[in-house]
One Martini backbone bead per residue (centre of mass of N, CA, C, O) as a GRO file, in nm:
protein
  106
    1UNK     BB    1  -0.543   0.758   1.623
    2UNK     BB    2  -0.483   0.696   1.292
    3UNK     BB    3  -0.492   0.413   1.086
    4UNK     BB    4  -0.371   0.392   0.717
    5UNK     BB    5  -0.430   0.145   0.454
    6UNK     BB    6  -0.261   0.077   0.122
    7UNK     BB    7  -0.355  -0.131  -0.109
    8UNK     BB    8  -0.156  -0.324  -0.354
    9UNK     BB    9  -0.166  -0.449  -0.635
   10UNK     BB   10   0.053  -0.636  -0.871
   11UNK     BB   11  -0.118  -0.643  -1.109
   12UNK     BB   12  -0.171  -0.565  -1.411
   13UNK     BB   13  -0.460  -0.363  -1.544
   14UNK     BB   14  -0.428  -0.528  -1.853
   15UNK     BB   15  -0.233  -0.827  -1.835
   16UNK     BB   16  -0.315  -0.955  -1.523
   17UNK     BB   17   0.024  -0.956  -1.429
   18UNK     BB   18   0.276  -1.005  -1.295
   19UNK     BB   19   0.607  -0.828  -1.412
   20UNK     BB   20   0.736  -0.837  -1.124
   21UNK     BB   21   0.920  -0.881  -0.886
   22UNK     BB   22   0.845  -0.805  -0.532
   23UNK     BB   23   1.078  -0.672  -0.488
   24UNK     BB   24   1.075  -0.432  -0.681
   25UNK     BB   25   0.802  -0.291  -0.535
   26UNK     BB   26   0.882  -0.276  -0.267
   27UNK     BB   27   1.122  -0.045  -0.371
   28UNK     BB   28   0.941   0.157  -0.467
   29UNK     BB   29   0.746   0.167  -0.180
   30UNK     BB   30   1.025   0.263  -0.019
   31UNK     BB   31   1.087   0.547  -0.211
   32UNK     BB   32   0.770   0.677  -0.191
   33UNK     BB   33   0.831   0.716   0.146
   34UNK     BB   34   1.064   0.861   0.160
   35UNK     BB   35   1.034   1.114  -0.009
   36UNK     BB   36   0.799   1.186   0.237
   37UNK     BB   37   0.902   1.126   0.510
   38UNK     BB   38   0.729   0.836   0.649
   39UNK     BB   39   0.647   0.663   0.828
   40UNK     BB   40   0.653   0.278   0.787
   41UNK     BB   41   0.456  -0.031   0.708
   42UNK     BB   42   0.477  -0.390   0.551
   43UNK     BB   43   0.325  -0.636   0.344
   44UNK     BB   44   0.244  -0.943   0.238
   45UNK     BB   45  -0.016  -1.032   0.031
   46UNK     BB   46  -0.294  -1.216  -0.042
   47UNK     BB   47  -0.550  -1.179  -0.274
   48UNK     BB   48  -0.870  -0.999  -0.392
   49UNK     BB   49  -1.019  -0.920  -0.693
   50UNK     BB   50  -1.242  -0.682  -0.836
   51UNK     BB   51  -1.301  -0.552  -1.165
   52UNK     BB   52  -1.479  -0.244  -1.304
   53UNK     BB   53  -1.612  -0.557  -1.516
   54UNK     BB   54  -1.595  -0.774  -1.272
   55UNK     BB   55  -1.333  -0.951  -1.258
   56UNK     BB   56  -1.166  -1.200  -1.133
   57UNK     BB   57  -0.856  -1.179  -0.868
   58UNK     BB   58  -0.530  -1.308  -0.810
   59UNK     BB   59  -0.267  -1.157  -0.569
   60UNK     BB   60  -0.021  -0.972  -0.514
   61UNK     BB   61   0.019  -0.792  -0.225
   62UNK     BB   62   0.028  -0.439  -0.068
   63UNK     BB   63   0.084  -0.349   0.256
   64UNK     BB   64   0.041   0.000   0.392
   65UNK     BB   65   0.135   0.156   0.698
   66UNK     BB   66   0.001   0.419   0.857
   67UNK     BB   67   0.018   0.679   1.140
   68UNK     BB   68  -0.131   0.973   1.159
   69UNK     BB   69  -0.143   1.061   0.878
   70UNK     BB   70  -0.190   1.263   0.620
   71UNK     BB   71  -0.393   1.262   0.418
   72UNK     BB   72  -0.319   1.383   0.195
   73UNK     BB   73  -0.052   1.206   0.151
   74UNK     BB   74  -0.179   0.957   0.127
   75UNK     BB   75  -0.333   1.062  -0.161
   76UNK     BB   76  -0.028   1.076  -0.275
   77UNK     BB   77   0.057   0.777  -0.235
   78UNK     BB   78  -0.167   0.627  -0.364
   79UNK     BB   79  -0.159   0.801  -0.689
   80UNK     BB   80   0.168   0.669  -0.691
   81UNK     BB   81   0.112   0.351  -0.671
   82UNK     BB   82  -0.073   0.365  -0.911
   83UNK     BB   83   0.138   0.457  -1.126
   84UNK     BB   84   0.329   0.276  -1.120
   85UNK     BB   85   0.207  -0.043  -1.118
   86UNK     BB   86  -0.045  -0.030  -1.254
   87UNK     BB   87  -0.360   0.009  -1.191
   88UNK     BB   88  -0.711   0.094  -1.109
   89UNK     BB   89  -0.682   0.064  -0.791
   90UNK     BB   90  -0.708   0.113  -0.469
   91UNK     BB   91  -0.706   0.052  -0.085
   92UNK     BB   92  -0.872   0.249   0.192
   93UNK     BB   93  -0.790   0.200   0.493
   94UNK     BB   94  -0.958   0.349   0.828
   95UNK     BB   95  -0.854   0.382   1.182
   96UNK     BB   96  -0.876   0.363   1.551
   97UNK     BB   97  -0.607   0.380   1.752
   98UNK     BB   98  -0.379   0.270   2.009
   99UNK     BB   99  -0.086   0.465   2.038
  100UNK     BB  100   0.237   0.362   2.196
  101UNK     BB  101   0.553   0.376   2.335
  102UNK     BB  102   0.821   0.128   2.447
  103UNK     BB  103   1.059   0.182   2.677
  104UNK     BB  104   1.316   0.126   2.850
  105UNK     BB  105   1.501   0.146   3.165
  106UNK     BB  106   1.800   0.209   3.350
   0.00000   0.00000   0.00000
């Protein structure tokens, strides 16, 4: 199965400074997700970012997991999320991960 995760820094790409509080971002990444109807989880976390100018910034990020996603679909998600956040690029990294579901047994 291939695991393929969506970095999203949160700073606009213009102003350079995050313009909404993070639950507003979460709210819009949730409801982009739902519209695809994919399974997903997400975290928050911080990064940095290098501008295609050279600068660079430190930014809170939302890190989007997705298992086995059609590449299409996450290419899809990846340029509504960069065009929602007002972006300059996301950023997407792809790997071949184990994956099985364990449930319980009465």
């Amino acid at each position: 199965m291939t695991e393929t995760k969506i970095y999203v820094g949160l700073n606009d790409s213009v102003e350079k400074r995050q313009l909404m509080e993070t639950e507003k971002y979460i709210s819009v990444l949730r409801n982009v997700c739902y519209a695809y109807s994919i399974p997903f989880s997400f975290g928050v976390e911080e990064g940095g970012y290098i501008h295609e100018n050279g600068d660079y910034t430190r930014e809170t990020t939302l890190v989007l997991t997705l298992i086995d996603a059609d590449k299409n679909i996450v290419n899809e998600i990846a340029k509504d999320l960069c065009s929602f956040f007002h972006q300059e690029s996301v950023l997407i990294t792809e790997g071949v991960v184990r994956a099985y579901y364990v449930s319980e047994s009465l």
